[in-house]
C-alpha positions, 0 to 999 in steps of 0.5 A: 135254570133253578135258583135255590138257597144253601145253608151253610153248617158250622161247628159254631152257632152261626148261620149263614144263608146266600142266594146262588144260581147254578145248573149243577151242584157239587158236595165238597167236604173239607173237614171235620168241623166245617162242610161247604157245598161249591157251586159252578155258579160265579154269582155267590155273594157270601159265605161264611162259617164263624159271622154273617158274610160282608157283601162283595168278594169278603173272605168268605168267598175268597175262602170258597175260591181257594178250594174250588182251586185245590179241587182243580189242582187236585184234578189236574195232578202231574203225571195223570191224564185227565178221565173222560169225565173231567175227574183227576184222581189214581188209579181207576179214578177212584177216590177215598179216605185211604189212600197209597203213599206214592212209590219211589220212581224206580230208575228206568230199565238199561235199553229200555223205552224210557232210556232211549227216549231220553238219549233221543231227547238229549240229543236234539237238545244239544242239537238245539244248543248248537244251533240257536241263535237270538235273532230276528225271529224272535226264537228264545234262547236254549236254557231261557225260561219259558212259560209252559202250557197248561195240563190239558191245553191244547197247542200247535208244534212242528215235528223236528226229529223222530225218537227210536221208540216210534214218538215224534219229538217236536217244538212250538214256534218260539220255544226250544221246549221239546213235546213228545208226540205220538204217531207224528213224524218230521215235518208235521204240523201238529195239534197235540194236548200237553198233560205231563211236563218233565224237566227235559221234556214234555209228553202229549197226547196227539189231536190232528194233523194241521199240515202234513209232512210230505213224508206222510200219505193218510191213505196208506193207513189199512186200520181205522184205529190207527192213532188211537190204538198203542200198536202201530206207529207208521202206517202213514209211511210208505214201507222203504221209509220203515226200513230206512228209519229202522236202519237208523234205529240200529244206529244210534243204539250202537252210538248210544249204548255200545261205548265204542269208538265209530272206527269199531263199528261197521257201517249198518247194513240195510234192514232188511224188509218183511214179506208181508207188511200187513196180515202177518202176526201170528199171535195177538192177545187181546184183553177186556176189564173186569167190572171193578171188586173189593172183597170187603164190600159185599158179593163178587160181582160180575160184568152185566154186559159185554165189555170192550175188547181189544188193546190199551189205546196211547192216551189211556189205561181203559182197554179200548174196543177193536173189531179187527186188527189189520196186522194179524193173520186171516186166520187170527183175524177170524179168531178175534171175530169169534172170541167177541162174538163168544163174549156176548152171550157168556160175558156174565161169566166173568167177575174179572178182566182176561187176556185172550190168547188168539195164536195161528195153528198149521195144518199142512197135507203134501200134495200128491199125498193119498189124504187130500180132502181137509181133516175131519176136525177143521173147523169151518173158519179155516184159512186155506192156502195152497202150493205146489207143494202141500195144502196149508190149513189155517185155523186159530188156537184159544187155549194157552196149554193146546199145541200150535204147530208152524212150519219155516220151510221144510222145518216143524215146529211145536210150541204151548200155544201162549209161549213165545215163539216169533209172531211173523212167520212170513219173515222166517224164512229169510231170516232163518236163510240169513243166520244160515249164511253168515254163521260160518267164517268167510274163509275156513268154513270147515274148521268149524265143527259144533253149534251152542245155541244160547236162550235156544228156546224150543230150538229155532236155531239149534234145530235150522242150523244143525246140518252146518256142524258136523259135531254137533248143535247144544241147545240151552233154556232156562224153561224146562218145557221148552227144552221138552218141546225142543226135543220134540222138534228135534224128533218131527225133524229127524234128527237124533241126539248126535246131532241136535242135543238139549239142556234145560239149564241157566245160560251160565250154566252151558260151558260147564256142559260143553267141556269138550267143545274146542272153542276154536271149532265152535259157533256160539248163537245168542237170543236173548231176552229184551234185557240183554245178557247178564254180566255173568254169562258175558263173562263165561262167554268170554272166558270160553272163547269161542271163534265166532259169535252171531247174537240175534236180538229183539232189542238193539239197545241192550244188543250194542251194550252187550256187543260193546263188551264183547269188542272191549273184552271187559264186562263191568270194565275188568277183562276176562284175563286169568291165571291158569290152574298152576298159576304160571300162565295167564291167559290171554284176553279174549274179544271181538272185532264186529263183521256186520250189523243188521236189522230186520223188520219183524214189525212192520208199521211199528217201531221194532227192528230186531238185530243180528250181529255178527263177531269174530274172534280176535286172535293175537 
C-alpha cells in the first residue's frame, strides 16, 4: 500500500491537493481544459478544479463519481464482450481519438442463423404466452417488465427448448425472459454469464453445468476443447439423439420457411446417420492473428513468437490455441501437429494472420496390382488403410492451388485442394447411393432419359449418376475451374462427352443450352449455395418444367423457401403462366407435389443437417 498526494491542474488558477490511498492509479482525461487522475481508492475526501473542495461528498467528488460511471459504462457498452483484461472498447480493444461511426445493423440473411434463431425464440415466446399463468409460484406474467441482469453478471437458468442453430434457449426461475446458451441442452441447470440483452432475448456465455439434463453424458465428449471452442455443439449426447433433433431441424425449416400449409408437406424421414461420428472431416482451416500493424506508425512488424492456432472460441474473437481436433481425419490430424510444429521455428516470417489450408489427399494402389510397395514420395506421416481391394494412402495437403484426390466407391474425384468439395467422405457413399435410388420416378423409370446437374461443381452428381440417362448428364458452374476439373473427372472415370457433358455458365443461364432436352424426359439435381436459388433460376426452372426435380441442400431453411415456391408454382407470388410466341395459348402453370423429405448428418457433434427433397411434377 502507498499513500501519496495528487495535484489536481485547471485552466484557472486554483489549486487543489488531496490525500488518497489506493494500490493502483488510473489517468483519465476528459477534456481539454480540465485532467483528473481517478483512483480505485473510496477514501478521496475532495477534488475540485475552480475553489478549494468542501470536506464530505461536495461536488467534487460527486463529479469524479460521475465519470468513474462513464468509464464504467463505456467498459460495458452493449453488444460487446468484455476483454480478458477488464476494458471494454471495439474492436481489438483498441481506443483513440478517431473513432468509426457505428454501421447500420444490415437485416440479417433469409435462413440465416440469426433468422432462425429468431423464429426459434418467437416460437417459445409464444408457447409461453399460451401457457402462463400468475399463480402460486410466483412466476411473472408474460409481457411484465422484468429487471434485467447486469452486462456480465452471472446467473442460474433452465434449458427449456433447444434453437436449430445448436444454442440452448432457457429461463430463469421467475422470468419469462429467454437466455440464448451455447452448448446447453433441455433440461440443464446452467450457470451462464448475460452480456448482451435484445428486445426478445438475451445472449450469454456458458459457465458450467449446475445440474444436468438426463439427456446429457460428459463422458461422451472426445475433444478437451469442447464448450469453449465454436465447432462442436453435441458431443454431451449420444449420436441417436443427434439424428432425431436433426429431424426436427428439418421440420421446423419447412414450417418455418416454406409458407406451405401441413397437408403439402410429407412427413420427414429419419436423418440418416454418418458413418463415422469422429475422425471424419476431411478438410480443417485453422488460422492464427497477426501481431497488430498500422502503416502510418513505423516499420511492419513481425509475430516474436508462435502465436496460438487454431479456431474462434464462442465467447471471443482471439483465435484460441488447439492441439488437436477430434472431428478431423488421422491424416488431417497429423498435418495440424505438423503445421504448428512448422510454425515455431518460422513464425517470425509473418507480419500478418493466416488461415491454414489442411485438406486429405488419396493415394490408392489396387491390390493384386504389380505396385504394391508405397509410392517413393510418401511422405512418413502417411495414414495407411487397407482392403480387400486396394491399399489407401492417407496424407495431407497445405497447398491451396495443389490437387487433392478422393475416391466415393469406385468413382475419382480431383479438386484445388482450398475449394469446396464435401468434408465427410465417409457419408459419400450412402448418399451418393441414395441420390441414386430416388432420382428416377417410382414407376416408368425408362421414360427418363437425360440429367441437369445445377451448381454441378466438379461433378458430384452429374459424374455418380451418369449411367441412369441414356442421353445424357449436363453439368453447369459458375466457376470455370471447376467445370475444368469437372471434365477432368469425367476423364479419369471413363466417360466421354456423350455421356457427361459441362458448361461453365451462371445457373440461369442452362435451359438456354439444353434446348433439346425434352422436359418430360429430364431430371433436374439442385445443390446449391447456402443461400438458396435466386428467384431467376426459380423462375426459368419453372418455365422448363421438367419431370422431376431432387434439390440437395446445406441449408434446410433456405432449402423449404425454395421448395415452397416450387409446390406453390409462383416465385415472388407470380406464377410462371405465359403466352406462347403467337400469343393465342398460354401455357399452363408448372409446380410441384414433394415425394419425401430427408436429412443427412454430414456434421456430426454439430448442428448441421444437410437436406435432400425430392419433387414430382404436377400434371394436370
Amino acid at each position: 500500500m502507498r499513500f501519496g498526494a495528487i495535484r489536481v491542474f485547471s485552466k484557472g488558477p486554483s489549486l487543489t491537493t488531496f490525500s488518497f490511498t489506493s494500490a493502483s492509479l488510473r489517468y483519465s482525461s476528459q477534456s481539454y481544459s480540465t485532467r483528473f487522475w481517478s483512483t480505485t481508492s473510496t477514501n478521496i475526501k475532495m477534488a475540485s478544479t475552480s475553489a478549494p473542495a468542501a470536506t464530505g461528498g461536495g461536488d467534487g467528488v460527486q463529479q469524479i463519481d460521475s465519470y468513474k460511471l462513464q468509464h464504467q459504462q463505456q467498459k460495458q457498452q452493449p453488444g460487446k464482450r468484455p476483454f480478458q483484461n477488464g476494458q471494454g472498447g471495439g474492436k481489438g480493444g483498441r481506443g483513440g481519438k478517431f473513432k468509426k461511426k457505428g454501421k447500420k445493423a444490415k437485416p440479417p440473411a433469409e435462413g440465416g442463423h440469426d433468422e432462425v434463431l429468431r423464429l426459434d425464440i418467437e416460437a417459445l415466446m409464444a408457447k409461453s404466452k399460451n401457457e402462463a399463468v400468475e399463480g402460486a409460484d410466483g412466476e411473472a406474467a408474460v409481457g411484465e417488465e422484468e429487471n434485467l441482469p447486469e452486462q456480465g453478471s452471472e446467473v442460474l437458468v433452465e434449458v427449456v427448448a433447444l434453437s436449430s442453430t445448436g444454442d440452448g434457449l432457457a429461463k430463469m426461475k421467475g422470468s419469462d425472459r429467454i437466455y440464448v446458451v451455447p452448448f446447453a441442452i433441455p433440461g440443464d441447470m446452467v450457470m451462464v454469464k448475460a452480456y448482451r440483452h435484445e428486445e426478445t432475448h438475451t445472449v450469454a456465455d456458458f459457465i458450467s453445468v449446475v445440474d444436468p439434463s438426463p439427456l446429457r453424458d460428459d463422458s461422451r465428449v472426445q475433444c478437451k476443447y469442447f464448450s469453449k471452442c465454436s465447432g462442436c455443439q453435441f458431443q454431451m449426447l449420444d449420436y441417436a439423439e443427434q439424428l432425431r433433433i436433426k429431424r426436427e431441424t428439418v421440420v421446423k425449416a419447412y414450417k418455418n420457411f416454406s409458407q406451405l400449409t401441413p397437408e403439402l408437406v410429407p412427413e420427414i424421414l429419419d436423418t440418416i446417420g454418418s458413418p463415422l461420428q469422429y475422425n471424419y472431416r476431411t478438410k480443417l482451416t485453422p488460422h492464427f492473428d497477426g501481431p497488430w500493424n498500422n502503416p502510418r506508425r513505423g516499420p511492419k512488424k513481425f509475430l516474436e513468437s508462435c502465436p496460438p492456432i487454431g479456431f474462434t472460441p464462442k465467447s471471443a474473437r482471439k483465435v484460441m490455441d488447439i492441439e488437436d481436433c477430434p472431428i478431423a481425419t488421422p491424416a488431417v490430424r497429423k498435418g495440424l501437429a505438423s503445421e504448428r510444429e512448422r510454425m515455431q521455428t518460422e513464425f517470425s516470417k509473418y507480419s500478418n494472420g493466416a488461415t491454414i489450408l489442411l485438406r486429405e489427399n488419396t493415394i490408392r494402389v489396387p491390390t493384386g496390382t504389380t505396385t504394391t510397395n508405397p509410392p517413393s514420395d510418401l511422405p512418413p506421416d502417411a495414414v495407411v488403410v487397407q482392403t480387400p481391394e486396394f491399399t489407401d494412402y492417407k496424407t495431407h495437403i497445405t497447398d491451396n492451388n495443389a490437387t487433392s484426390t478422393e475416391y466415393i466407391d469406385n468413382f475419382i474425384f480431383t479438386n484445388p485442394a482450398g475449394s469446396f468439395f464435401q468434408n465427410n467422405n465417409s457419408i459419400l457413399s450412402p448418399f451418393t447411393q441414395y441420390i441414386r435410388d430416388h432420382i428416377l420416378p417410382p414407376t416408368n423409370k425408362e421414360s427418363i432419359k437425360y440429367l441437369i446437374d445445377a451448381y454441378s461443381g466438379s461433378g458430384l452428381f452429374t459424374i455418380t449418376q451418369s449411367s441412369l440417362f441414356p442421353g445424357g448428364s449436363i453439368g453447369i458452374d459458375i466457376a470455370e475451374g471447376s467445370i475444368a476439373y469437372a471434365r477432368k473427372n469425367a476423364k479419369l472415370n471413363s466417360l466421354d462427352e456423350s455421356q457427361c457433358k459441362f458448361i461453365a455458365a451462371d445457373a440461369p443461364e442452362l435451359f438456354k443450352s439444353v434446348s433439346g432436352y425434352n422436359p418430360d424426359e429430364t431430371v433436374v439435381v439442385l445443390d446449391p449455395p447456402r443461400k438458396g436459388c435466386d428467384a431467376s433460376f426459380l423462375r426459368q426452372l419453372l418455365r422448363f418444367g421438367p419431370r422431376r426435380v431432387l434439390y440437395v441442400s446445406c441449408n434446410v431453411h433456405t432449402q423449404a423457401r425454395d421448395v415452397g415456391v416450387l409446390v406453390r408454382g409462383e416465385v415472388e407470388g407470380v406464377d410462371n403462366t405465359e403466352e406462347e410466341t403467337d400469343g393465342t395459348e398460354k401455357k399452363k402453370k408448372t409446380r410441384y407435389e414433394i415425394e419425401s423429405l430427408r436429412g443427412f448428418d454430414f456434421f456430426p457433434q454439430t448442428s448441421h443437417v444437410e437436406g435432400v427433397a425430392v419433387l414430382n411434377r404436377v400434371d394436370e
